[in-house]
PQR file of N, CA, C, O and H, with PARSE charges and radii, in Angstrom:
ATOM      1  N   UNK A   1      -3.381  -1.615  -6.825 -0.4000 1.5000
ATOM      2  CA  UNK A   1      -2.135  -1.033  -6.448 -0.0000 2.0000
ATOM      3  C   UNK A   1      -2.332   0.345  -5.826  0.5500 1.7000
ATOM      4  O   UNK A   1      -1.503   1.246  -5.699 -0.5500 1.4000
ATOM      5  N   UNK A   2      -3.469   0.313  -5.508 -0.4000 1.5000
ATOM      6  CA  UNK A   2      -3.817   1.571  -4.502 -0.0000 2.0000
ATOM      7  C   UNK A   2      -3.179   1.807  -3.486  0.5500 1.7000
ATOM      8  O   UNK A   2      -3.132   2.979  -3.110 -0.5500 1.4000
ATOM      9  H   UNK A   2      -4.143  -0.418  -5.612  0.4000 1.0000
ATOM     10  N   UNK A   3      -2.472   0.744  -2.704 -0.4000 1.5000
ATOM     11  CA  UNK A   3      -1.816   1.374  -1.768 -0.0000 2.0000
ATOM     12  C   UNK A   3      -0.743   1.361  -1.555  0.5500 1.7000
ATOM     13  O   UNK A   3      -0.165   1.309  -0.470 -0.5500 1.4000
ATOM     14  H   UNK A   3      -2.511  -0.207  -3.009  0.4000 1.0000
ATOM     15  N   UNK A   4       0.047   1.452  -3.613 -0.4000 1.5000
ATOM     16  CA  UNK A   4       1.319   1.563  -3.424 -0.0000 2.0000
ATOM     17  C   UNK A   4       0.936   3.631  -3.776  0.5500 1.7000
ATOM     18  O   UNK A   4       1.541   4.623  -3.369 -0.5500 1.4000
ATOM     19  H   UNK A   4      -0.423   1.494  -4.495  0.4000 1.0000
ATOM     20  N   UNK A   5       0.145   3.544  -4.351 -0.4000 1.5000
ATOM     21  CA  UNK A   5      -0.437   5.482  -4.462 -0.0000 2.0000
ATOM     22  C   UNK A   5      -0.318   6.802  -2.892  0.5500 1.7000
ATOM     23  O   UNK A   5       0.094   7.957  -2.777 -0.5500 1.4000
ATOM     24  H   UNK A   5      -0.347   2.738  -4.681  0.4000 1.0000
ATOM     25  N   UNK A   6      -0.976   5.714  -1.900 -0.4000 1.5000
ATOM     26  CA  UNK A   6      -1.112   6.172  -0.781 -0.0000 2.0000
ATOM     27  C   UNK A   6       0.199   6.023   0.305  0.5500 1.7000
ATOM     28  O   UNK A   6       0.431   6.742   1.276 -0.5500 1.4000
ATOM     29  H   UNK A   6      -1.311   4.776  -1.994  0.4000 1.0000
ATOM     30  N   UNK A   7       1.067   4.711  -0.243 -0.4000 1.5000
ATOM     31  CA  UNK A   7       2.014   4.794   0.514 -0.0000 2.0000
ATOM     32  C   UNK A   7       3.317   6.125  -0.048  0.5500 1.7000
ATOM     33  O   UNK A   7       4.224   6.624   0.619 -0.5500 1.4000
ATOM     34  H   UNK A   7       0.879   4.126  -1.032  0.4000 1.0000
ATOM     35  N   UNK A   8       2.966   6.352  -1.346 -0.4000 1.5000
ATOM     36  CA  UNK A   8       4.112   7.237  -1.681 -0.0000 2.0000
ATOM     37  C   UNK A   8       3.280   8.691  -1.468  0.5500 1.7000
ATOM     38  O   UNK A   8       4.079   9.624  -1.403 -0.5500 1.4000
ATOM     39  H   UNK A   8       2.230   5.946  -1.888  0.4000 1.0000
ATOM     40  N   UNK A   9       1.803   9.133  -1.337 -0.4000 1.5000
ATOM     41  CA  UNK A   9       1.252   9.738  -0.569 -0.0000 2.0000
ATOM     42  C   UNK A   9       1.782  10.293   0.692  0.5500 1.7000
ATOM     43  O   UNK A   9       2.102  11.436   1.018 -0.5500 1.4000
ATOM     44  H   UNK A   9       1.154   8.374  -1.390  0.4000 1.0000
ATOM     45  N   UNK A  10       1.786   9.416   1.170 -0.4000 1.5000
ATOM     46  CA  UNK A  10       2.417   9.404   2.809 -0.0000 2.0000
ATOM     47  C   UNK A  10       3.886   9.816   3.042  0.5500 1.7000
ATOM     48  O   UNK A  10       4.280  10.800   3.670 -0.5500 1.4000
ATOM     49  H   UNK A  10       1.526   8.487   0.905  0.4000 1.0000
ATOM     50  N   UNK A  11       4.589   8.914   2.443 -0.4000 1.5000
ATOM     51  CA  UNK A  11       5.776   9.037   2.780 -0.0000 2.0000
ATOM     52  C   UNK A  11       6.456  10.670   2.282  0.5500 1.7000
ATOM     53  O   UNK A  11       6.994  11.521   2.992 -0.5500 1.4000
ATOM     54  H   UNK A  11       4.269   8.115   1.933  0.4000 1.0000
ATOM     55  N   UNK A  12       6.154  10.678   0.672 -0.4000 1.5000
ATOM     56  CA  UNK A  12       6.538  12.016   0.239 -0.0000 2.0000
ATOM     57  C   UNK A  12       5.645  13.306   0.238  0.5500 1.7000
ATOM     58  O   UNK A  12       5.891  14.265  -0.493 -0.5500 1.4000
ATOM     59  H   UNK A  12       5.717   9.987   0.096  0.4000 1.0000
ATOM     60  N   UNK A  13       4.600  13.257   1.104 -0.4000 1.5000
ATOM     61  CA  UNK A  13       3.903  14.772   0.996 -0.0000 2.0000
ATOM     62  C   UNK A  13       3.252  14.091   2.293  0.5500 1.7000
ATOM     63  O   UNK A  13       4.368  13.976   2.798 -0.5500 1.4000
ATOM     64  H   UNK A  13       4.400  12.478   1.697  0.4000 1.0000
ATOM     65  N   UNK A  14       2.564  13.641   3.091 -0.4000 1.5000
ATOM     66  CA  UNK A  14       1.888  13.666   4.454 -0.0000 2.0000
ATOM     67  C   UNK A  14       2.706  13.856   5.930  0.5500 1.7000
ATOM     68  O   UNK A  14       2.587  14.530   6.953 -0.5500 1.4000
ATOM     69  H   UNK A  14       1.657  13.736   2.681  0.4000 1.0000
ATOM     70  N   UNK A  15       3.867  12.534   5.215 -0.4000 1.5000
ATOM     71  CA  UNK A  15       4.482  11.838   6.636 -0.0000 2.0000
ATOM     72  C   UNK A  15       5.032  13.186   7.876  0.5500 1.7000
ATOM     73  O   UNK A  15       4.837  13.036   9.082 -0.5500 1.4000
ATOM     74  H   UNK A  15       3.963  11.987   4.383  0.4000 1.0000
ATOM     75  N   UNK A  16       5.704  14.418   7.304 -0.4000 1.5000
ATOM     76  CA  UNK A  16       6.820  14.955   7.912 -0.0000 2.0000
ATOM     77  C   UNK A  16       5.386  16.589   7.783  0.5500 1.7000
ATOM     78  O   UNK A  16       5.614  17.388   8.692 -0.5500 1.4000
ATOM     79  H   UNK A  16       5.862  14.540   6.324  0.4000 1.0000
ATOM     80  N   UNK A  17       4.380  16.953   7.035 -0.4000 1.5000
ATOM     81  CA  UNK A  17       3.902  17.646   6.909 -0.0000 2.0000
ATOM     82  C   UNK A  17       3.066  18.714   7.769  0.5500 1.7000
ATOM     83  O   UNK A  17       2.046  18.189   8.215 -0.5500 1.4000
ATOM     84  H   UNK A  17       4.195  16.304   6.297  0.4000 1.0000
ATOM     85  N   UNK A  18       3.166  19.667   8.024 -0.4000 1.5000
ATOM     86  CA  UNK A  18       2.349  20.626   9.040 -0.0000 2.0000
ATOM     87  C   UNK A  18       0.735  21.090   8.599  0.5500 1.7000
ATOM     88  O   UNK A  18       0.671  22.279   8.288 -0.5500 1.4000
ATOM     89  H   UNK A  18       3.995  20.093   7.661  0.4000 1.0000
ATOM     90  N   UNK A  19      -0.357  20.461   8.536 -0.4000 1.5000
ATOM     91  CA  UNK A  19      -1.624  21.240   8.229 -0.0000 2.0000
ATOM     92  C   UNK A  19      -2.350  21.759   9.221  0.5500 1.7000
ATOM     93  O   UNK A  19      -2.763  20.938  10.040 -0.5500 1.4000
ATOM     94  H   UNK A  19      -0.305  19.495   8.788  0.4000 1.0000
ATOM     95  N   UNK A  20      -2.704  23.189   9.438 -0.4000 1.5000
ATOM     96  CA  UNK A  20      -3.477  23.558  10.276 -0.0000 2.0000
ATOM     97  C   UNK A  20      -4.869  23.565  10.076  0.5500 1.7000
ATOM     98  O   UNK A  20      -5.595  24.349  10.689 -0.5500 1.4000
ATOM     99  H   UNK A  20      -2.368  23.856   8.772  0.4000 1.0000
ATOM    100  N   UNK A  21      -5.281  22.772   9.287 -0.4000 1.5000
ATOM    101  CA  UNK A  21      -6.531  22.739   9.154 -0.0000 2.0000
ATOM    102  C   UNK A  21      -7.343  21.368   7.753  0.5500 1.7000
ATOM    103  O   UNK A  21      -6.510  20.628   7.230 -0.5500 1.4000
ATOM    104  H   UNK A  21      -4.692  22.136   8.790  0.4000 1.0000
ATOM    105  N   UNK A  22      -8.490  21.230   7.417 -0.4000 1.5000
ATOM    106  CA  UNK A  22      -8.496  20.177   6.825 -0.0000 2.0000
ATOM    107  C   UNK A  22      -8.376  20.249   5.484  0.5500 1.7000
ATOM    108  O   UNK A  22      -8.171  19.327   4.695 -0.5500 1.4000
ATOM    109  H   UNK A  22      -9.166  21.831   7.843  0.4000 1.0000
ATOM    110  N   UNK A  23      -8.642  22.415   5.090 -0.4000 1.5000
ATOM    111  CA  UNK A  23      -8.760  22.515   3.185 -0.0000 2.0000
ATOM    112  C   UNK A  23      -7.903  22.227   2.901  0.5500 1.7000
ATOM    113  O   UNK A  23      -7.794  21.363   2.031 -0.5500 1.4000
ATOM    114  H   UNK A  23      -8.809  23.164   5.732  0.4000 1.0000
ATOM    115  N   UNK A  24      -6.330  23.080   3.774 -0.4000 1.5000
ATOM    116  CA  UNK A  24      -4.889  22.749   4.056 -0.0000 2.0000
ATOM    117  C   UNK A  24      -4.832  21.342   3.710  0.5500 1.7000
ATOM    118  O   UNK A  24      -4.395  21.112   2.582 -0.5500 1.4000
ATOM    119  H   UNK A  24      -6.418  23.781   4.481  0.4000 1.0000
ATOM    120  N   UNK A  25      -5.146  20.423   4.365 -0.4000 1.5000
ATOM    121  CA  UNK A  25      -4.381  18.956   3.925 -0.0000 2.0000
ATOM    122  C   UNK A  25      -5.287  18.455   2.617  0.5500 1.7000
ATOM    123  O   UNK A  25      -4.753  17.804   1.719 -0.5500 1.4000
ATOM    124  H   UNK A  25      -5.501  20.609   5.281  0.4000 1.0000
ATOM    125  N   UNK A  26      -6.413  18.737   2.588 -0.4000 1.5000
ATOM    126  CA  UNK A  26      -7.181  18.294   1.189 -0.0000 2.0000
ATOM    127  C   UNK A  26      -6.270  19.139  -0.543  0.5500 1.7000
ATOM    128  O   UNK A  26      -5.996  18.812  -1.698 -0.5500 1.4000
ATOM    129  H   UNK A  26      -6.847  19.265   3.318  0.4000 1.0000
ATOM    130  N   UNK A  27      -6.172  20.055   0.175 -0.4000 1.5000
ATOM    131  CA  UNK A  27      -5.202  21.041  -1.243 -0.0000 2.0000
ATOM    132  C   UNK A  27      -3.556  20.097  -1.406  0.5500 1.7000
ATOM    133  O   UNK A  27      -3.031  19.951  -2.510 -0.5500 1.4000
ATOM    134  H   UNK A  27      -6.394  20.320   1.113  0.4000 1.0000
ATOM    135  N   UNK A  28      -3.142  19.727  -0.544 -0.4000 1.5000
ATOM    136  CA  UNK A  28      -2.050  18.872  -0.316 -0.0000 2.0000
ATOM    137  C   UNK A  28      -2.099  17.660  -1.052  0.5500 1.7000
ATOM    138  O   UNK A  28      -1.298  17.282  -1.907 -0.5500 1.4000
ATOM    139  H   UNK A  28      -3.568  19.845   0.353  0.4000 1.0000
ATOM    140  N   UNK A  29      -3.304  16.981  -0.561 -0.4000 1.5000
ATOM    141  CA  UNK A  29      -3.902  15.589  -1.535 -0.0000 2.0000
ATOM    142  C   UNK A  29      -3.731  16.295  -2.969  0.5500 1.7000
ATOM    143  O   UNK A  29      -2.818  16.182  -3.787 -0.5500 1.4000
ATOM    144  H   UNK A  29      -3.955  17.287   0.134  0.4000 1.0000
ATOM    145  N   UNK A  30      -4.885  17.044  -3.004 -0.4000 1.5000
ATOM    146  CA  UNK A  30      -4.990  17.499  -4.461 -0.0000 2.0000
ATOM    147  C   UNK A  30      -4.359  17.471  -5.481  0.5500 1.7000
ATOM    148  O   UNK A  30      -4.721  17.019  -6.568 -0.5500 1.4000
ATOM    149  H   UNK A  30      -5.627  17.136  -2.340  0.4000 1.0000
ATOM    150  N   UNK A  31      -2.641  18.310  -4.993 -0.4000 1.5000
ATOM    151  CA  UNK A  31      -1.843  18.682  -5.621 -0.0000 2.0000
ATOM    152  C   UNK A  31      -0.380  17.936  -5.970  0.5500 1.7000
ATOM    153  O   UNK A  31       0.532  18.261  -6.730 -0.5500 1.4000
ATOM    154  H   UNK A  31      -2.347  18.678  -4.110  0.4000 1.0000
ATOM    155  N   UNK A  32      -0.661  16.217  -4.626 -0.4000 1.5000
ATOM    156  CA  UNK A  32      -0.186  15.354  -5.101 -0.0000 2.0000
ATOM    157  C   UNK A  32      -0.723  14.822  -6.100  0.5500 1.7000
ATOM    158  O   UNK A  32       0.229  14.381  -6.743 -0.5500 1.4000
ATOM    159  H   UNK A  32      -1.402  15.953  -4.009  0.4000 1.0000
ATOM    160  N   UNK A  33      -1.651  14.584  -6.637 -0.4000 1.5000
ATOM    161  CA  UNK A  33      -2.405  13.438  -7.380 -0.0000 2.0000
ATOM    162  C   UNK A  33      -2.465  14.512  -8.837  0.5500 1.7000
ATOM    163  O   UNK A  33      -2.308  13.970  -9.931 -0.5500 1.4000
ATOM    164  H   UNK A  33      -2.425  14.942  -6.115  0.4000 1.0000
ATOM    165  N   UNK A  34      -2.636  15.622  -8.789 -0.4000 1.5000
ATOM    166  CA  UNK A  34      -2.972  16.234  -9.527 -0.0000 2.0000
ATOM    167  C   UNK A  34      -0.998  16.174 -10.615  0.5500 1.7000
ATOM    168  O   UNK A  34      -0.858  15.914 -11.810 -0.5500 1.4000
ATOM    169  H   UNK A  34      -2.763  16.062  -7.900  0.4000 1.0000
ATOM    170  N   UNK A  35       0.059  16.494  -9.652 -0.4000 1.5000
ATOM    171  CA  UNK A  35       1.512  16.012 -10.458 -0.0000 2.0000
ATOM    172  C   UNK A  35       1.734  14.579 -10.538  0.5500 1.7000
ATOM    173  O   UNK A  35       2.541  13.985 -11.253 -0.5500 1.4000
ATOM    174  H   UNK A  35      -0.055  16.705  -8.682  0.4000 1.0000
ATOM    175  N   UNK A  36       0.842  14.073  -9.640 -0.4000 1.5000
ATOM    176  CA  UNK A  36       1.408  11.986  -9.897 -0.0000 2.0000
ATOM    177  C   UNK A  36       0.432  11.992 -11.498  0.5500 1.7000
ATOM    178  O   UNK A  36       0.942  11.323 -12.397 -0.5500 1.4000
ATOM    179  H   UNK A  36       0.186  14.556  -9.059  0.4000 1.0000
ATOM    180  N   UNK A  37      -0.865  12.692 -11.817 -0.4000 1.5000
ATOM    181  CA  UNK A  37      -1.144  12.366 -13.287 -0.0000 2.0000
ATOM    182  C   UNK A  37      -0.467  13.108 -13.933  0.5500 1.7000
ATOM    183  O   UNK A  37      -1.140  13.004 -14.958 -0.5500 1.4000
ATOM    184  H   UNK A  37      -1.279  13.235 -11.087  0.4000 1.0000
ATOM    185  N   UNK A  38       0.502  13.949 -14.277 -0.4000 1.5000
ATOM    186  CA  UNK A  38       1.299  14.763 -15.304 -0.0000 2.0000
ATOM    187  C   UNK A  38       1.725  13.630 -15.937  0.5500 1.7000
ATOM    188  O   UNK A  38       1.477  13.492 -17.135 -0.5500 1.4000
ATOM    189  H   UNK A  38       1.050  14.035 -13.444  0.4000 1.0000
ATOM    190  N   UNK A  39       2.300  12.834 -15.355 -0.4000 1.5000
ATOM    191  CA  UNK A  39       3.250  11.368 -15.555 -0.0000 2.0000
ATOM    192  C   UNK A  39       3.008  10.407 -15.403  0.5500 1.7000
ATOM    193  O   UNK A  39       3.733   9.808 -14.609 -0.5500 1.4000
ATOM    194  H   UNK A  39       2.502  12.947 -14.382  0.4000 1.0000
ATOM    195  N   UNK A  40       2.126   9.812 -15.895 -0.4000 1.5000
ATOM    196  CA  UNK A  40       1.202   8.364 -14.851 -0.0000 2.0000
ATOM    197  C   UNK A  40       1.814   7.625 -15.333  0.5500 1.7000
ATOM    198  O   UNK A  40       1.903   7.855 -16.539 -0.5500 1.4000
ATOM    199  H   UNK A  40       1.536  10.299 -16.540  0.4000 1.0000
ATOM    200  N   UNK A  41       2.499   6.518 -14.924 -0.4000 1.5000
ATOM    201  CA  UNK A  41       3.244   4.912 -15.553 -0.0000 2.0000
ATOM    202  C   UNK A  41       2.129   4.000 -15.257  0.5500 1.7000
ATOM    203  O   UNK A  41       1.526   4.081 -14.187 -0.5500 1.4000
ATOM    204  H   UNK A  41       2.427   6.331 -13.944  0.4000 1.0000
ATOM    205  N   UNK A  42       1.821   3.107 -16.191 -0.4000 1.5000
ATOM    206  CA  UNK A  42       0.742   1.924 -15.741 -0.0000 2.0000
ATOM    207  C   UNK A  42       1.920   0.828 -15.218  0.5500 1.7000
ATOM    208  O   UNK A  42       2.889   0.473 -15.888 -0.5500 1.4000
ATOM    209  H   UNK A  42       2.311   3.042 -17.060  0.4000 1.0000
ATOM    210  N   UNK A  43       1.665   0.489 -14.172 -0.4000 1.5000
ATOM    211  CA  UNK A  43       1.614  -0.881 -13.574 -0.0000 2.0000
ATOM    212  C   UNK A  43       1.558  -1.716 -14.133  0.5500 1.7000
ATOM    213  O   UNK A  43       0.529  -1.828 -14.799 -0.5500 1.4000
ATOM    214  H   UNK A  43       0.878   0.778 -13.628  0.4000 1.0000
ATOM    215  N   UNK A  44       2.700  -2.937 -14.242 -0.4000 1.5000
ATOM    216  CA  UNK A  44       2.708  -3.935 -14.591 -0.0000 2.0000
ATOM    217  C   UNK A  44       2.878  -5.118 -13.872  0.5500 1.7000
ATOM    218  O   UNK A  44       3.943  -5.530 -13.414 -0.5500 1.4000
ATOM    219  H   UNK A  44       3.536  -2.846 -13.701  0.4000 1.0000
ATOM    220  N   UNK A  45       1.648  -5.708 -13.782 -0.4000 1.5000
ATOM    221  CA  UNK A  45       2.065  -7.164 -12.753 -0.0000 2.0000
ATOM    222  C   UNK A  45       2.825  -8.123 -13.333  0.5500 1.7000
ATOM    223  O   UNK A  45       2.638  -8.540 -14.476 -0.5500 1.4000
ATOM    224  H   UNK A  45       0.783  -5.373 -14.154  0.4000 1.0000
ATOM    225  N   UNK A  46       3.918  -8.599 -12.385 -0.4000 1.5000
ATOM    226  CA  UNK A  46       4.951  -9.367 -13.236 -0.0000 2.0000
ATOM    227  C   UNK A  46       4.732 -10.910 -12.549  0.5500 1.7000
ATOM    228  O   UNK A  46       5.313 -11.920 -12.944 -0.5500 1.4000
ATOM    229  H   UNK A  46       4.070  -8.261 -11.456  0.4000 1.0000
ATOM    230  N   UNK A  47       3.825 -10.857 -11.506 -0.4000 1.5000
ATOM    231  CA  UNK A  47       3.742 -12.329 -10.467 -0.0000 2.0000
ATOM    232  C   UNK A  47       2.753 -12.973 -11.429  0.5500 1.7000
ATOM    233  O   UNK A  47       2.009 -12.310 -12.151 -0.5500 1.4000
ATOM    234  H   UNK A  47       3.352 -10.036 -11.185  0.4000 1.0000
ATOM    235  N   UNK A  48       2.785 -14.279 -11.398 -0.4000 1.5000
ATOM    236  CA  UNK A  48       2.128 -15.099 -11.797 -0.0000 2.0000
ATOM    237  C   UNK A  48       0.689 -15.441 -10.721  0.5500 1.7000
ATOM    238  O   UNK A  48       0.842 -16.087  -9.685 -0.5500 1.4000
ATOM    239  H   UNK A  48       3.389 -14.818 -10.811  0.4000 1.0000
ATOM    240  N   UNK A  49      -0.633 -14.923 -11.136 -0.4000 1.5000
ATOM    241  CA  UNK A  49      -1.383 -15.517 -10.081 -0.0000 2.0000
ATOM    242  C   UNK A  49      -1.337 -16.959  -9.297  0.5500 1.7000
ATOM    243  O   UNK A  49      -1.679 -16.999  -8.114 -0.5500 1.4000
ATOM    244  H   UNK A  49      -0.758 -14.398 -11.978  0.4000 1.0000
ATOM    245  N   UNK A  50      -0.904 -18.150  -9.989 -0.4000 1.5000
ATOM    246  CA  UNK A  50      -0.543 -19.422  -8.869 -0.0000 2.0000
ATOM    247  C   UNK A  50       0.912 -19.054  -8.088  0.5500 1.7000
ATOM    248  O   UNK A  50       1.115 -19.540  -6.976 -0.5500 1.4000
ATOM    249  H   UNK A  50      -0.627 -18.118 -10.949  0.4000 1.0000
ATOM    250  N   UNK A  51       1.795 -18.279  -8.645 -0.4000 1.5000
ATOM    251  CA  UNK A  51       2.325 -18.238  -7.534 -0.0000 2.0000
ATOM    252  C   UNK A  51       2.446 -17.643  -6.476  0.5500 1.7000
ATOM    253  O   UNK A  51       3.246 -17.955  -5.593 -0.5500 1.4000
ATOM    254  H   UNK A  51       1.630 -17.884  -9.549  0.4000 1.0000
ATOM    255  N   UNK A  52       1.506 -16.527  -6.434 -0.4000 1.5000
ATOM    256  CA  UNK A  52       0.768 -15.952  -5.490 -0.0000 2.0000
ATOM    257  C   UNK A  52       0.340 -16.937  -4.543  0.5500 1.7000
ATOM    258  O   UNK A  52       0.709 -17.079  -3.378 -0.5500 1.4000
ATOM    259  H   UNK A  52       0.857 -16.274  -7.151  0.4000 1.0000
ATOM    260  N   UNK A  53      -0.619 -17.699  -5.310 -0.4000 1.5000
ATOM    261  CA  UNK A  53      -1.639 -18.664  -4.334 -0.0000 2.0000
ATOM    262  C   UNK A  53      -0.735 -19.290  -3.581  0.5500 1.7000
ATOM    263  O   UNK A  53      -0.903 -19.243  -2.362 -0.5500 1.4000
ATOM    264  H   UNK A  53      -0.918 -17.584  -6.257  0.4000 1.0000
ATOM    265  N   UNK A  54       0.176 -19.858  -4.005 -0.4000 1.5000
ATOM    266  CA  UNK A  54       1.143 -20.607  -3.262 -0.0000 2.0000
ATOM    267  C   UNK A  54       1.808 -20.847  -2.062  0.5500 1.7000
ATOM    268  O   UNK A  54       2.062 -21.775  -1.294 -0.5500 1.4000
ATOM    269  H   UNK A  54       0.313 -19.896  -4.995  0.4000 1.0000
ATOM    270  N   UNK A  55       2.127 -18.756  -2.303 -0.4000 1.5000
ATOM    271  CA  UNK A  55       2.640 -18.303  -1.235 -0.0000 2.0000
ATOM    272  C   UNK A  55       1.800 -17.983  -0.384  0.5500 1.7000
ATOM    273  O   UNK A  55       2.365 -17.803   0.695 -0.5500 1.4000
ATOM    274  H   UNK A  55       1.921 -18.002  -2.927  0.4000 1.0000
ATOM    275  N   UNK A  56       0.381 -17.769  -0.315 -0.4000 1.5000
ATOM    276  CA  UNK A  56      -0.785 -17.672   0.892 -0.0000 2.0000
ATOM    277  C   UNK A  56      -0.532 -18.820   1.173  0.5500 1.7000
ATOM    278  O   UNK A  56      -0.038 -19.051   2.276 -0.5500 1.4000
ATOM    279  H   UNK A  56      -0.078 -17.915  -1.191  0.4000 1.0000
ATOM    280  N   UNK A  57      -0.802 -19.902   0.239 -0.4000 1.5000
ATOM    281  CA  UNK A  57      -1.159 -21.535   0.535 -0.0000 2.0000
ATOM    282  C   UNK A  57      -0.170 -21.754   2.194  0.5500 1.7000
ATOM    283  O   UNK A  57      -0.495 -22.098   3.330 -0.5500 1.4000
ATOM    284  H   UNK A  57      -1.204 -19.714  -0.657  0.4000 1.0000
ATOM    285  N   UNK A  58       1.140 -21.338   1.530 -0.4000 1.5000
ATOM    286  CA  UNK A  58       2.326 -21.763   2.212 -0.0000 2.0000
ATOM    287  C   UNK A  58       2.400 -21.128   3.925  0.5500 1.7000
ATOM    288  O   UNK A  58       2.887 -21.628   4.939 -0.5500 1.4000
ATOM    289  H   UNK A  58       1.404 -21.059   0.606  0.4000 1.0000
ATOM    290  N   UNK A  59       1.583 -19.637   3.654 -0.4000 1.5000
ATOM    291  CA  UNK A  59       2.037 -18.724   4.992 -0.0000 2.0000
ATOM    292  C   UNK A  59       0.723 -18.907   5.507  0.5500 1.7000
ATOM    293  O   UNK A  59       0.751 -18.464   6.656 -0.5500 1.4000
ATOM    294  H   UNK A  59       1.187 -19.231   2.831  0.4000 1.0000
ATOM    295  N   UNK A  60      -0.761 -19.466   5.157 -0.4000 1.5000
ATOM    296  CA  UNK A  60      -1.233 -19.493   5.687 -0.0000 2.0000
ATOM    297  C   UNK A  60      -1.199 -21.252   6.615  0.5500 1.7000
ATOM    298  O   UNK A  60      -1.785 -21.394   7.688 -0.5500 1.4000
ATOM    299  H   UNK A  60      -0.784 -19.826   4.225  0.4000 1.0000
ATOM    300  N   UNK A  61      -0.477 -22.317   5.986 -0.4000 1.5000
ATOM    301  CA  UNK A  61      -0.182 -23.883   6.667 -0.0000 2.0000
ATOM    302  C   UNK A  61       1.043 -23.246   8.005  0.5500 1.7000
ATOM    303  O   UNK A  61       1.058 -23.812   9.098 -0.5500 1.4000
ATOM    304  H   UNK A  61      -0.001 -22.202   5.115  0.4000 1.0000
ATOM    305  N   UNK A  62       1.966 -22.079   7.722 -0.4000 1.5000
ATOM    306  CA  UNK A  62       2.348 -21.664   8.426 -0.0000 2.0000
ATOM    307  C   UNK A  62       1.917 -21.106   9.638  0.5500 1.7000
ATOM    308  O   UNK A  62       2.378 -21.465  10.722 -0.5500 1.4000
ATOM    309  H   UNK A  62       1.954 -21.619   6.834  0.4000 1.0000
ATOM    310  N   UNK A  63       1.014 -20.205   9.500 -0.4000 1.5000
ATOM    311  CA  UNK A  63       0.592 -19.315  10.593 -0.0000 2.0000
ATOM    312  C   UNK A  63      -0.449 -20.187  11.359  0.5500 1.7000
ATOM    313  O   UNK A  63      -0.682 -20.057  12.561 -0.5500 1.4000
ATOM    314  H   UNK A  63       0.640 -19.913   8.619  0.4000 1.0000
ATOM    315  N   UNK A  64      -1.215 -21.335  10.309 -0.4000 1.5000
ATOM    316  CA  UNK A  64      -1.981 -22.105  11.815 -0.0000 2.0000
ATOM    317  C   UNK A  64      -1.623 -23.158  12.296  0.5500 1.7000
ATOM    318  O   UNK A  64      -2.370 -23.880  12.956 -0.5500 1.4000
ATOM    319  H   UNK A  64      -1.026 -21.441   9.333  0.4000 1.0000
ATOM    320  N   UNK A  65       0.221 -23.541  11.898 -0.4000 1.5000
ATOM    321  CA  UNK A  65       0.583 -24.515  13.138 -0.0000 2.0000
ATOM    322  C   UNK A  65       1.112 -23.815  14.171  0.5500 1.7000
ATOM    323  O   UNK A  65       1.190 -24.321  15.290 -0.5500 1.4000
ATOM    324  H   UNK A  65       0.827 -22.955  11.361  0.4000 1.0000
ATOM    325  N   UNK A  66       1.468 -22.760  13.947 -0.4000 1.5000
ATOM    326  CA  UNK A  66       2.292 -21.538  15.136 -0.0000 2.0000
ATOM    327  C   UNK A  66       0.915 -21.187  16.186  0.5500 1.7000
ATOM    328  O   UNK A  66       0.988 -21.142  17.414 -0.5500 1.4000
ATOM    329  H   UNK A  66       1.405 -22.349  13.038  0.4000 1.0000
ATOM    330  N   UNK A  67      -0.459 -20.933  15.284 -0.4000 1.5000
ATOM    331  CA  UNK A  67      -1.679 -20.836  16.022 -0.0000 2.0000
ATOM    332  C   UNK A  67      -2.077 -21.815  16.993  0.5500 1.7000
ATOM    333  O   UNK A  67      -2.379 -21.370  18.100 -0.5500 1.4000
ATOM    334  H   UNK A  67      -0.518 -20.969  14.287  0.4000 1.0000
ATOM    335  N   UNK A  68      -2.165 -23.534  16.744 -0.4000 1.5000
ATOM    336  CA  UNK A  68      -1.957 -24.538  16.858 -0.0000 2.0000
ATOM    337  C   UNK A  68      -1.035 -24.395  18.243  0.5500 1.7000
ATOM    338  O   UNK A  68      -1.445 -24.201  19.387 -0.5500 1.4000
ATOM    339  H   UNK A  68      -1.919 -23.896  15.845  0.4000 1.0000
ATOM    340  N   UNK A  69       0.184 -24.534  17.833 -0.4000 1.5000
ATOM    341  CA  UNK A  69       1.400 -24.889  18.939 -0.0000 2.0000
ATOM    342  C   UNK A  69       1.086 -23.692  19.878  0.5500 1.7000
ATOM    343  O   UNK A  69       1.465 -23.838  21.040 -0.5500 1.4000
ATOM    344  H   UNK A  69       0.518 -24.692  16.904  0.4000 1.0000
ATOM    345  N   UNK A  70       0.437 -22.497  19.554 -0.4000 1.5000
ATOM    346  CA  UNK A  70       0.328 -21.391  20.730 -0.0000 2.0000
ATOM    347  C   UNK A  70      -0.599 -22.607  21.928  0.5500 1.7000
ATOM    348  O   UNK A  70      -0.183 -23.119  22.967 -0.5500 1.4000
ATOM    349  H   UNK A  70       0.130 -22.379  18.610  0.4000 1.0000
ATOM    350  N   UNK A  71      -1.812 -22.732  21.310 -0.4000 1.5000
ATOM    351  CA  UNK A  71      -2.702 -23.285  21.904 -0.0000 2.0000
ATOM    352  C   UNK A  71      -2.437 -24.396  23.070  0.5500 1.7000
ATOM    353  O   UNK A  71      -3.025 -24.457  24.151 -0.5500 1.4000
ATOM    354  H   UNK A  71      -2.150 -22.316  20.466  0.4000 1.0000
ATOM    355  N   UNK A  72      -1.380 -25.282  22.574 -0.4000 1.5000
ATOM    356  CA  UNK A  72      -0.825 -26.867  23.016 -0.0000 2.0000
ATOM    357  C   UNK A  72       0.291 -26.381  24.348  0.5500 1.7000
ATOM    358  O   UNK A  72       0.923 -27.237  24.967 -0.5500 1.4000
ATOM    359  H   UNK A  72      -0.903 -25.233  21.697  0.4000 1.0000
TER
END
């Protein structure tokens, strides 16, 4: 779930941000991660791994008849 970390990274401290330089944006990292642990919530996966599979199963029979019909 790393890149639900980096997407709230981004959005709330990178996206809109001014650094003139790289200590500047590394102190920025820092000092996100450093208040996201004050409070850390663990993650709970609530999906069932087969139904995960399922849904690849499903989007990937999807994406190679569309691949398929590109071809034809």
């Amino acid at each position: 779930m790393v890149e639900r970390l980096f997407r709230t990274l981004s959005t709330d401290r990178l996206k809109r941000g001014v650094f003139h330089n790289i200590p500047e944006l590394v102190a920025t990292i820092e000092d996100f991660i450093a208040k996201h642990n004050q409070n850390p919530k663990p993650f709970v996966w609530t999906a069932k791994a087969q139904d995960i599979l399922e849904k690849v199963i499903r989007a990937n029979r999807k994406l190679s008849s569309r691949k398929n019909d590109a071809l034809h």
